[in-house]
C-alpha positions, 0 to 999 in steps of 0.5 A: 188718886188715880195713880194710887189706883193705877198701882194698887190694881197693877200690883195685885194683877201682877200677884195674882199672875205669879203667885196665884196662878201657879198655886191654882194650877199645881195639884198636888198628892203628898209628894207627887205632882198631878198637874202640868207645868205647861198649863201654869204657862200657858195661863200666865202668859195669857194673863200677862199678854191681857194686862199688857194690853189692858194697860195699853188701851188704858194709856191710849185712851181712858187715862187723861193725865201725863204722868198716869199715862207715863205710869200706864205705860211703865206697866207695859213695859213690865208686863211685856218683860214678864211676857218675854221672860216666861215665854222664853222659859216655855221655849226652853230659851231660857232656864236656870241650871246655873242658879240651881248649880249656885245653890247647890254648891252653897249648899255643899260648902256652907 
């Protein structure tokens, strides 16, 4: 039971870090944009960076089984990754001008 909590809980944490987050912060006037793209950033990476170390301290101490803290742990492991991936996007380390190509040239030939 406390696996399917452990789950349930990461689950709707990790929806609301990349679905909600940018939808509260993107305001919108018909066509133009009216809000940052740093602001949804800088939340998400605060939100990531929270429930990493939620999972953490949950994997030290408050979860007493093996395979809840073996979970707690992979939780971290994607909650950091997903840390590394948005702060290397905010950096401009890492972007997807090859997808956008891709795309496009799908577009063009089908």
């Amino acid at each position: 039971m406390q696996r399917l909590l452990i789950q349930c809980a990461n689950g709707v944490l990790l929806v609301i870090i990349l679905i909600g987050i940018p939808a509260v912060t993107s305001a919108r006037f018909g066509s133009l944009r009216l809000s940052s793209a740093p602001k949804a950033q800088v939340l998400t990476l605060w939100a990531a960076a929270l429930v990493a170390v939620a999972n953490m301290i949950a994997a030290l101490g408050a979860v007493k089984g093996r395979k809840e803290r073996w979970l707690c742990w992979k939780w971290v492991a994607t909650f950091s990754v997903l840390l590394l991936i948005e702060y290397l996007m905010m950096r401009g380390y890492l972007n997807f001008a090859w997808l956008k190509e891709a795309l496009q040239w799908l577009k063009r030939h089908f």
